[in-house]
ROPARO-183136 format. One line per field, with one value per residue (C-alpha): residue number from 1; residue in three letters; x, y, z. Coordinates in steps of 0.05 Angstrom, whole numbers. Each point is the difference from the previous one (the first is absolute). Layout:
N
seq NUM;...
type ALA;...
east X;...
north Y;...
up Z;...
This chain:
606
seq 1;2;3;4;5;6;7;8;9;10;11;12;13;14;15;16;17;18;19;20;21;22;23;24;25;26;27;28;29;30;31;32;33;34;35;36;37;38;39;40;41;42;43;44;45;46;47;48;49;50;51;52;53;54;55;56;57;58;59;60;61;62;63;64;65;66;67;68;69;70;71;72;73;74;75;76;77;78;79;80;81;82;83;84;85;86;87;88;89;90;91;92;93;94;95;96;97;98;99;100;101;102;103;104;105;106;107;108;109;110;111;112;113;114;115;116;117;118;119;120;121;122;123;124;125;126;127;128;129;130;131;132;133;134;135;136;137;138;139;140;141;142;143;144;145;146;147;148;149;150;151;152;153;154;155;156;157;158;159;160;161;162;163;164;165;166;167;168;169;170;171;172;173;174;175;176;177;178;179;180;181;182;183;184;185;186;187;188;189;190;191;192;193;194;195;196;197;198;199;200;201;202;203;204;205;206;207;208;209;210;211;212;213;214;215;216;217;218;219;220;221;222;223;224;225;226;227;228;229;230;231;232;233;234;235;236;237;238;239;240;241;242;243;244;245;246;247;248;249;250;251;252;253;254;255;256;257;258;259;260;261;262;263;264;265;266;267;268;269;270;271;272;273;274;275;276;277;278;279;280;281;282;283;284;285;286;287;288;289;290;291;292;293;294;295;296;297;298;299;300;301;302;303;304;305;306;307;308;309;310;311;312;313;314;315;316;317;318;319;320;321;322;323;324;325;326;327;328;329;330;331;332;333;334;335;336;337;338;339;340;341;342;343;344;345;346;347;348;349;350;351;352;353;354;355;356;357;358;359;360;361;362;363;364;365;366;367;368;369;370;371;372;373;374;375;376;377;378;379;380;381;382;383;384;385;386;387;388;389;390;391;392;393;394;395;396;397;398;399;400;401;402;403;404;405;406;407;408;409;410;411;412;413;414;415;416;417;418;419;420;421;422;423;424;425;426;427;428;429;430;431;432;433;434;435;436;437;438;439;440;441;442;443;444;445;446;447;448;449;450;451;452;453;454;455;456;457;458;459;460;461;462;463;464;465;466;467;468;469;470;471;472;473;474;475;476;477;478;479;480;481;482;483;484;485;486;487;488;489;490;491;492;493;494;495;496;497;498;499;500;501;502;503;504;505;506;507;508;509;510;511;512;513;514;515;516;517;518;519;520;521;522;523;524;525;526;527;528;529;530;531;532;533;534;535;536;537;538;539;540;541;542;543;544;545;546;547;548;549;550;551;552;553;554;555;556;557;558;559;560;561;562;563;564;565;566;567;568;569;570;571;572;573;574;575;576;577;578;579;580;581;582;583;584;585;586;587;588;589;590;591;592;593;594;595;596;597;598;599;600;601;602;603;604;605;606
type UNK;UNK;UNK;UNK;UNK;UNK;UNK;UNK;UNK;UNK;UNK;UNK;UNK;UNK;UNK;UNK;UNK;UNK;UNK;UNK;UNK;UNK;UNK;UNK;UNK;UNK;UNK;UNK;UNK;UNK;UNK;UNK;UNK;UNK;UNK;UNK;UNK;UNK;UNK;UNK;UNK;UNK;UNK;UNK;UNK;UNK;UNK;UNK;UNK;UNK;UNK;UNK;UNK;UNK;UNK;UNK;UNK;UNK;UNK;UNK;UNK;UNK;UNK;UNK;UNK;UNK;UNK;UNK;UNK;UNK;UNK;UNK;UNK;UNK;UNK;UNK;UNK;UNK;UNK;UNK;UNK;UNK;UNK;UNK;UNK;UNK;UNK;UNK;UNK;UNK;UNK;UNK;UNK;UNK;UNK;UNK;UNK;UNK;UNK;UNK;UNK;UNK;UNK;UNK;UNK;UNK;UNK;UNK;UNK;UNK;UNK;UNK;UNK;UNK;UNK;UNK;UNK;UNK;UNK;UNK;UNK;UNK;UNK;UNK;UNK;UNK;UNK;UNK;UNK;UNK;UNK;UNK;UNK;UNK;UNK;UNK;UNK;UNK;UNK;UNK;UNK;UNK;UNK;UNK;UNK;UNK;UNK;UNK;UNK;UNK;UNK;UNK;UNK;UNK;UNK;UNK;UNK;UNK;UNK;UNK;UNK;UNK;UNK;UNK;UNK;UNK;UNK;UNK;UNK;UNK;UNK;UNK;UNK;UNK;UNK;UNK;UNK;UNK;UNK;UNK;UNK;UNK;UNK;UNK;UNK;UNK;UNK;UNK;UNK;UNK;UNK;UNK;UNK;UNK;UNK;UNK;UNK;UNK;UNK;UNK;UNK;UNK;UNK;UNK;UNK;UNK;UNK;UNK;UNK;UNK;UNK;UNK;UNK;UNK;UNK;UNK;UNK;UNK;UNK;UNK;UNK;UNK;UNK;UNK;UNK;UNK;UNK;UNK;UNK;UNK;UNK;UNK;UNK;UNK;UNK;UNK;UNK;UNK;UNK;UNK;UNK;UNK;UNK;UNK;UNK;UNK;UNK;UNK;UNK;UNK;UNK;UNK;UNK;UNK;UNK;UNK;UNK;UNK;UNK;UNK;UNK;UNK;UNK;UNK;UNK;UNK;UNK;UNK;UNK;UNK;UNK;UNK;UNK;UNK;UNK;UNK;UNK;UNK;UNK;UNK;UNK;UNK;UNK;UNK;UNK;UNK;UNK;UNK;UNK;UNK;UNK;UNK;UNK;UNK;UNK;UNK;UNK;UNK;UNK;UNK;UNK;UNK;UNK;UNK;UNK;UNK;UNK;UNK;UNK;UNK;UNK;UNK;UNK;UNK;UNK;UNK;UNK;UNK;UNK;UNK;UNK;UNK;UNK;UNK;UNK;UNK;UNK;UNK;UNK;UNK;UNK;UNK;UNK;UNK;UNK;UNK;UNK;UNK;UNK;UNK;UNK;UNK;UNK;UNK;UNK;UNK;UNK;UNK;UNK;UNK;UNK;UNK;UNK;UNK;UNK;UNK;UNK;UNK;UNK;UNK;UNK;UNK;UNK;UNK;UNK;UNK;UNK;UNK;UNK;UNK;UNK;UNK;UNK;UNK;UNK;UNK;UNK;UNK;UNK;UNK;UNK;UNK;UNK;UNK;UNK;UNK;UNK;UNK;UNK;UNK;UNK;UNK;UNK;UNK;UNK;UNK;UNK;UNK;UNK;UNK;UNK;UNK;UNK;UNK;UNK;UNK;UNK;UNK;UNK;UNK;UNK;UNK;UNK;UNK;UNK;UNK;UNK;UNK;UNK;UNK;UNK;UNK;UNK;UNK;UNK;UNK;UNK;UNK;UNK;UNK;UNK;UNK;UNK;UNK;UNK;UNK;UNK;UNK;UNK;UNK;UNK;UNK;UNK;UNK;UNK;UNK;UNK;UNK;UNK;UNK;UNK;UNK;UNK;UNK;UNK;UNK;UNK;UNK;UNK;UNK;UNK;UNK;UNK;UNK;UNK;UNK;UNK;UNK;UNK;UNK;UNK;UNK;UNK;UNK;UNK;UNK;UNK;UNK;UNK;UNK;UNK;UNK;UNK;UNK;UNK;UNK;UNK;UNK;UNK;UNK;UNK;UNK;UNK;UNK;UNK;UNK;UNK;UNK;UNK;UNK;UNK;UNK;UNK;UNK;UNK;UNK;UNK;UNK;UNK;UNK;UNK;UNK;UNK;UNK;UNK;UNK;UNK;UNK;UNK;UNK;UNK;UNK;UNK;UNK;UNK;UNK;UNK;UNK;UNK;UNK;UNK;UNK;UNK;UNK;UNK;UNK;UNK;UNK;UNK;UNK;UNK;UNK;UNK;UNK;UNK;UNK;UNK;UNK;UNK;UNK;UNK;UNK;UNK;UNK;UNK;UNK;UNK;UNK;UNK;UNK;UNK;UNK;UNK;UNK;UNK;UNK;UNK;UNK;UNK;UNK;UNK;UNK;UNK;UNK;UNK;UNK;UNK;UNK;UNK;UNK;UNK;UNK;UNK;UNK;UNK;UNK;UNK;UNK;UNK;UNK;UNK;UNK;UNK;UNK;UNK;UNK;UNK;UNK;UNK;UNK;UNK;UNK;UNK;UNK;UNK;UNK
east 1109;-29;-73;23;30;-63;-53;50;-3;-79;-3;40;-40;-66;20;30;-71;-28;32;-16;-74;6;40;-61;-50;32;8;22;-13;18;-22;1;-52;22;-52;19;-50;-37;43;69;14;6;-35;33;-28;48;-32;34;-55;7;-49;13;-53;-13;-60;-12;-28;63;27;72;37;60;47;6;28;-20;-54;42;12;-13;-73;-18;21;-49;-55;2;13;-52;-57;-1;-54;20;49;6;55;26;52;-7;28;-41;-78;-15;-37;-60;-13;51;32;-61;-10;67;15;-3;-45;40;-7;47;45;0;-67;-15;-59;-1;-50;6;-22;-71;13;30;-54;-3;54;42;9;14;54;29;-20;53;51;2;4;62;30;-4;26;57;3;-10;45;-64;-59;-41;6;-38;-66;-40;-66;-14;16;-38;-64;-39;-19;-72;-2;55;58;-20;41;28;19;-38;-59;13;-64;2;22;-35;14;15;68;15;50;33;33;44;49;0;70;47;56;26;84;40;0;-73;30;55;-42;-51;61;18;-70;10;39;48;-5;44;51;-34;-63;-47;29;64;-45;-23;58;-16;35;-47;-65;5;5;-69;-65;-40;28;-37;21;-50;-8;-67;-13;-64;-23;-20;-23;59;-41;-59;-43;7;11;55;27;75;39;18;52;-1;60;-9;23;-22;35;-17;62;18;41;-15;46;58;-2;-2;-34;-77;-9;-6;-36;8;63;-34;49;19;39;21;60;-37;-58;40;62;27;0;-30;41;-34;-64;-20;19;-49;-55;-49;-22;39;-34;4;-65;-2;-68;11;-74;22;49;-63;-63;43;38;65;37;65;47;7;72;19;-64;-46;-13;-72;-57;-69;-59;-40;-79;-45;-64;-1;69;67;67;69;58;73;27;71;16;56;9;13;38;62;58;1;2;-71;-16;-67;-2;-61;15;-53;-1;-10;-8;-62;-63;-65;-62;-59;12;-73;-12;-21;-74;7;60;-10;33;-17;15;-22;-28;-5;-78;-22;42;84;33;-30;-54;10;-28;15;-20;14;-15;-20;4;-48;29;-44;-48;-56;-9;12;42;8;49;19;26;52;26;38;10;40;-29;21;-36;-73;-42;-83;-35;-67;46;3;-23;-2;-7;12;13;-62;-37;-21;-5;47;-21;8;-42;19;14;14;39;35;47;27;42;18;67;18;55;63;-27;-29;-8;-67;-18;-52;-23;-46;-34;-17;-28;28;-39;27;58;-4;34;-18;23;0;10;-2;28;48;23;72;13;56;66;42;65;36;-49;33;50;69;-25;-66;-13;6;-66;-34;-13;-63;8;-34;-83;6;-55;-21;-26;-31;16;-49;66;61;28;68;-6;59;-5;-1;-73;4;-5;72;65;41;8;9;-67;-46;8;-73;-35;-69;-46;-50;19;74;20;43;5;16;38;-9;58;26;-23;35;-40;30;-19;8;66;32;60;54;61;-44;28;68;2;-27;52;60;-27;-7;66;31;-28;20;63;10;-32;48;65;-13;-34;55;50;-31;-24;67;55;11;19;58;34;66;44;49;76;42;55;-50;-47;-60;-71;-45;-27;71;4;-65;28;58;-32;-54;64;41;-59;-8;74;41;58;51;-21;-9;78;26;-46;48;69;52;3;79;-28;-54;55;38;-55;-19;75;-2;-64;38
north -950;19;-2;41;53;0;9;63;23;-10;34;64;-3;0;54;48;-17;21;62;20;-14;49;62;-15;11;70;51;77;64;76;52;75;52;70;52;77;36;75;33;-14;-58;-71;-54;-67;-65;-58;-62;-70;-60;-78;-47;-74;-55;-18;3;59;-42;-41;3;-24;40;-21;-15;72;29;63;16;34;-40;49;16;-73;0;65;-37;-66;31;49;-45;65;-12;69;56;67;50;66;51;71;61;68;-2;-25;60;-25;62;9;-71;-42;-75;-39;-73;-11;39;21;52;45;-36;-70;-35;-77;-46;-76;-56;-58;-80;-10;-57;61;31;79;-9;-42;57;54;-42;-19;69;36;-64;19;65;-4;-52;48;57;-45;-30;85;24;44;28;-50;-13;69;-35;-17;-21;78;10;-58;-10;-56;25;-15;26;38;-53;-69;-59;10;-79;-67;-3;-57;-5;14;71;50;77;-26;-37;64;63;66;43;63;42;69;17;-43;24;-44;-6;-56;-35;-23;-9;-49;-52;11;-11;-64;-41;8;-71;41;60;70;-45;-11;19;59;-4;28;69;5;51;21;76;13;-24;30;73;-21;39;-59;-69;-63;-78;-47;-72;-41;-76;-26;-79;0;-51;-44;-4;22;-59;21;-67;14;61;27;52;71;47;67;52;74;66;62;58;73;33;69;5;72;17;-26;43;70;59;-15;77;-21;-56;-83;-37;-58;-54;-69;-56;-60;33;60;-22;-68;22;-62;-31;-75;-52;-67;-30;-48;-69;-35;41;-31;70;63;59;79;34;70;43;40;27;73;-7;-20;51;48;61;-4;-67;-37;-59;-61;-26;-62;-22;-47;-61;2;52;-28;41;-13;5;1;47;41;20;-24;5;-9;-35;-9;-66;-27;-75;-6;-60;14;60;1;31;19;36;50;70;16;71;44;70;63;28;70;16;-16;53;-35;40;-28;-75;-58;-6;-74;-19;-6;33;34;43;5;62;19;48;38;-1;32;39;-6;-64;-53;-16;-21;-14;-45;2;-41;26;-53;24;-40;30;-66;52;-51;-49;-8;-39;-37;1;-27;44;-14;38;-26;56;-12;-6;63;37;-10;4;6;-36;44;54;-35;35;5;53;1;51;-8;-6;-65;-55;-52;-65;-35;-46;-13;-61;-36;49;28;-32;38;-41;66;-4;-16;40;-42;-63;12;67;17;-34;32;-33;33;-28;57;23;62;47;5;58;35;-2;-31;18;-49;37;-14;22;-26;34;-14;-39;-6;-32;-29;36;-70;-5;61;-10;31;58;4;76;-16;-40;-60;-39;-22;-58;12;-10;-55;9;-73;7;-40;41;-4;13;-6;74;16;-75;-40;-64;-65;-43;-43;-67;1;21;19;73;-52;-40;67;28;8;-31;36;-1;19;51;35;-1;60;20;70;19;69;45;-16;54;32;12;45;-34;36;-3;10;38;-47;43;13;-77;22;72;-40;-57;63;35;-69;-22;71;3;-65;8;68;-31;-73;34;34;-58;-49;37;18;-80;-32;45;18;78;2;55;22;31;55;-6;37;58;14;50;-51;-8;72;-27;7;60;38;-26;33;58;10;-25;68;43;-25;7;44;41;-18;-68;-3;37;-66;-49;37;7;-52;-55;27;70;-23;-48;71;43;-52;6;73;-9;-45
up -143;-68;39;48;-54;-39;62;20;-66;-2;63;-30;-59;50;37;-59;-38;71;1;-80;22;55;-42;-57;52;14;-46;-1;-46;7;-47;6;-18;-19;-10;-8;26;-21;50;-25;56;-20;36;13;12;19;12;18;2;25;-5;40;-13;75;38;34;58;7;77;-30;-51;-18;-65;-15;-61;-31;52;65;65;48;-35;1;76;23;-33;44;61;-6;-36;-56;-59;-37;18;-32;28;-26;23;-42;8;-31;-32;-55;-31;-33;-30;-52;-15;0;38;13;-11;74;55;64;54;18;59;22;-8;-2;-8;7;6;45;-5;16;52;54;47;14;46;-26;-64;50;16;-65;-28;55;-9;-75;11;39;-57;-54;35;8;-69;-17;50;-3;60;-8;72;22;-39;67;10;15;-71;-36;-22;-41;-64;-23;-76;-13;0;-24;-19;-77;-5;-21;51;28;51;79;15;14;33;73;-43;-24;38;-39;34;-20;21;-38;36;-20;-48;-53;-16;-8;55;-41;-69;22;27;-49;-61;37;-7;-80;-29;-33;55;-36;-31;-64;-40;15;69;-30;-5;71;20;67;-11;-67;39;68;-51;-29;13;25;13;25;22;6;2;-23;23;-29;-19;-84;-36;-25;-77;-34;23;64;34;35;36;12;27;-28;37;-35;23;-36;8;-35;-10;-21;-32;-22;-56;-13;66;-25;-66;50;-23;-28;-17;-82;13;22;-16;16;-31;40;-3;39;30;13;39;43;-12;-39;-63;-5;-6;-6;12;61;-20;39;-29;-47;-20;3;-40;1;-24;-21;-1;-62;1;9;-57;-57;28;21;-35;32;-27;30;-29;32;-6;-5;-49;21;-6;0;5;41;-12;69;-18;70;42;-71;6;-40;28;-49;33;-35;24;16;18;40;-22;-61;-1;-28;6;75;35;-17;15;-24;-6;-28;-32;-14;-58;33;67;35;22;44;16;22;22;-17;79;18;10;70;46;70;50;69;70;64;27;67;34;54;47;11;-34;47;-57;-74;-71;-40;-76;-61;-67;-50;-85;-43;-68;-43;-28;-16;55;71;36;51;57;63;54;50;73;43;60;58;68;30;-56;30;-62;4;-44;7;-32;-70;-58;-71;-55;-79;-45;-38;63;-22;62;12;1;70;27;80;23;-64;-29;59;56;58;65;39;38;63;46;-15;-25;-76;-53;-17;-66;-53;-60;-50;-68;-43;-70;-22;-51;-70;-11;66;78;50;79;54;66;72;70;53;65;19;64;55;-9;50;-2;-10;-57;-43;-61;11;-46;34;-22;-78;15;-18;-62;-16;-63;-66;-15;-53;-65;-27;-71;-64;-63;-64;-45;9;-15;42;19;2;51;-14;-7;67;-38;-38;34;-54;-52;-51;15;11;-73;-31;53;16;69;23;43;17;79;28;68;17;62;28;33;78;55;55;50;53;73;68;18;73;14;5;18;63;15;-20;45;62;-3;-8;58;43;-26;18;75;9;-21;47;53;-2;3;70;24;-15;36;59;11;-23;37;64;29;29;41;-21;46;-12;7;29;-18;-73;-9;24;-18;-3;62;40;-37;30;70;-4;-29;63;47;-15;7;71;21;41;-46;42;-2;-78;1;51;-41;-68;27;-5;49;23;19;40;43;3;21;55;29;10;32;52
């Protein structure tokens, strides 16, 4: 008996030391970023990271902790290497706030990479299966992404985890859809993957009411395999889930006549205080970019203090950031609030070395031909950079490639060397977009214009949106850049996951991709209440037509004689009518008189 109660307590003692292995091998952080920008809005960064030391090539995950279930589950059943997913509402404008934390289009647009043991096939399959998980997981259109609307990325979109040998472009699909609208059916879900979710730690800020009344919004999700340590010997998991948001602060303080009231706070900008930090977090941090408060003339308080200042040295450029441990704060619950010490005046905003904008334009004759251009800024005043150029054009939009041109503002050339700088796969009628890659050098401090035409084609009418005349969206050209600084940049180096990790680390060059506005493109639309009026009219002389019909095939005519001692029918009447026209007077006076004096008048007769 004592054996048996010592191998049960063994056992227990196995498996609890089992478990602790597996809750080691996991671990969480969130921190937040929170930048106020030249134009009086305040950029926020939320960012909730979980590393789990598996292999990214296991076929069985299981034991999970930290890491969410339903994750582990899509990448299984869909043999996924990498997956990168965000929903965003509004532009990011380039212009006037600079490079984000985390590149997204405007609307839905995702990007994954499969196993390299699955032929062409075989990802078309798994890329449409996954597709339809995650708008489920999403409760999200996801499910419109079609191999009409994908294309295999060449340069543009490359893996951003641990190489780990065997893919190539043929395992790679992006897709996006510049339509879909972002609420909270999104943000739900999305809340639900973190291990504390909105009940506790920075999740206690994501107040759906505050966010949806942001200027620019965006959800995204980032699966990528890292190395598990610096050696490099072993690789593991990462799950990144961020949103950024673009506040305005200076609309809740009304009139702006006298300047900016451009103070924030906590409650302010999410609407609640916080309360507590995650407790399954190893790392819960709020940065502040105070930047603008040192080289700048108008100053604001932070308040609380503190509990650190980082001075972040990198590409010839150093950024100042006020830090807060959560994990250390005491008392709670915290309201970090900043305060101007007079109201706030911009003018001319540093624009970025590279942003771009992009329109069409009518050619030719009537609306049946287009134009579309993209206008690139190199603002780097020394050197030129190098860029890689992305289109992805639906296939009803018939572009030409002969029609592609370039031009500069300096009327220097662009580099372009065809075919190794240049790929084009043109589209096919409802099977796949037309797909245009492009590798160029642009001249130092000028503009550069990439044009070319498209005629619009024919739609089935079954192929038209319910709001066909508002037109069609055409998704964002997508700018892939190497920066020689790092002015306006504020990513994350690929090789570390963390805020806390990238302080004072230096490259060699600074990534940003730049995503250009949506199009509407107005397509030839039939009349569709032409449908509606015929299907009246029909329904009308049908109708009409029934109701006759019906009666004279389901009842029988039947004669109806007249009785007697009444007035009768008009036809009795007309007899008697034409009867007394024809008669004798005396007769009609016999025919009137009483029956008694006729009896008497025949007597005297006799």
């Amino acid at each position: 008996m004592k054996f048996a109660s010592k191998t049960y307590i063994s056992v227990l003692f196995f498996g609890f030391s089992l478990i602790l292995v597996d809750a080691i091998s996991e671990s969480f952080s969130e921190e937040l970023l929170i930048k106020p920008l030249p134009t009086g809005h305040v950029y926020s960064f939320f960012q909730f990271t979980t590393k789990w030391d598996v292999d990214p090539g296991e076929t069985k995950l299981q034991h999970y902790n930290l890491f969410p279930r339903s994750i582990g589950e899509i990448i299984q059943k869909h043999s996924l290497r990498e997956l990168h997913l965000s929903l965003t509402q509004s532009l990011w404008r380039t212009q006037k706030w600079g490079y984000p934390v985390r590149f997204a289009g405007p609307g839905a647009e995702v990007f994954a990479t499969f196993q390299p043991h699955l032929n062409n096939d075989e990802v078309d399959g798994a890329w449409i299966d996954l597709v339809n998980s995650l708008s489920g997981l999403f409760c999200s259109s996801f499910n419109f992404v079609t191999l009409t609307n994908t294309i295999q990325p060449i340069w543009t979109f490359s893996p951003e985890g641990l190489n780990l040998g065997g893919t190539n472009a043929s395992h790679q699909r992006y897709a996006n859809l510049p339509r879909e609208i972002v609420c909270t059916e999104n943000l739900t879900p999305w809340k639900k993957l973190l291990p504390c979710e909105s009940h506790s730690g920075l999740g206690e800020l994501l107040n759906a009411k505050n966010m949806y009344d942001s200027s620019y919004h965006s959800l995204a999700l980032d699966l990528r395999p890292i190395c598990r340590d610096k050696k490099c010997q072993e690789s593991s998991l990462e799950l990144k889930l961020s949103l950024s948001l673009v506040s305005e602060p200076t609309v809740l303080h009304g009139n702006t006549y006298h300047g900016i009231n451009a103070d924030w706070s906590f409650k302010s900008i999410y609407g609640a205080h916080l309360f507590s930090s995650c407790p399954r977090a190893t790392l819960s941090k709020v940065y502040i970019d105070i930047t603008s408060n040192i080289t700048s003339t108008t100053h604001w308080n932070l308040r609380p203090d503190p509990a650190a200042v980082v001075v972040n040295q990198r590409g010839g450029s150093a950024t100042h950031l006020s830090v807060y441990d959560l994990n250390e704060v005491s008392p709670w619950p915290i309201n970090v609030r900043a305060s101007y010490t007079k109201k706030l005046s911009y003018g001319i905003i540093p624009p970025p070395l590279i942003h771009a904008t992009r329109f069409q334009l009518l050619a030719g004759h009537g609306q049946a031909k287009g134009k579309l251009v993209t206008r690139i800024h190199n603002n780097y005043y020394s050197n030129d950079i190098d860029i890689v150029f992305l289109e992805l054009v639906p296939w009803y939009c018939r572009v030409f490639l002969h029609t592609l041109a370039f031009s500069n503002s300096k009327n220097k050339p662009v580099a372009i060397d065809i075919p190794q700088k240049l790929y084009f796969r043109p589209g096919l009628d409802r099977q796949r977009p037309n797909h245009l890659e492009l590798r160029l050098t642009l001249p130092a401090n000028s503009v550069t214009e990439i044009e070319w035409e498209f005629q619009k084609g024919f739609l089935k009418w079954t192929e038209y949106p319910p709001d066909a005349h508002r037109g069609f969206d055409l998704g964002p050209a997508v700018i892939s850049a190497l920066l020689p600084v790092a002015r306006n940049w504020t990513g994350i180096p690929r090789h570390v996951s963390t805020f806390d990790e990238s302080w004072n680390v230096s490259q060699s060059g600074y990534f940003v991709r730049v995503h250009t506005e949506t199009l509407v493109v107005a397509m030839a639309t039939p009349d569709f209440s032409m449908p509606y009026n015929v299907i009246c009219l029909a329904c009308t002389v049908v109708a009409l037509a029934f109701g006759p019909l019906y009666n004279l095939t389901t009842k029988r005519l039947v004669v109806k004689e007249s009785s007697g001692g009444g007035g009768g029918g008009l036809i009795s009447k007309l007899k008697s009518v034409l009867g007394k026209k024809n008669s004798n007077p005396v007769e009609e006076e016999v025919a009137a008189a009483p029956k008694e004096k006729v009896l008497a008048t025949k007597k005297k007769d006799d």
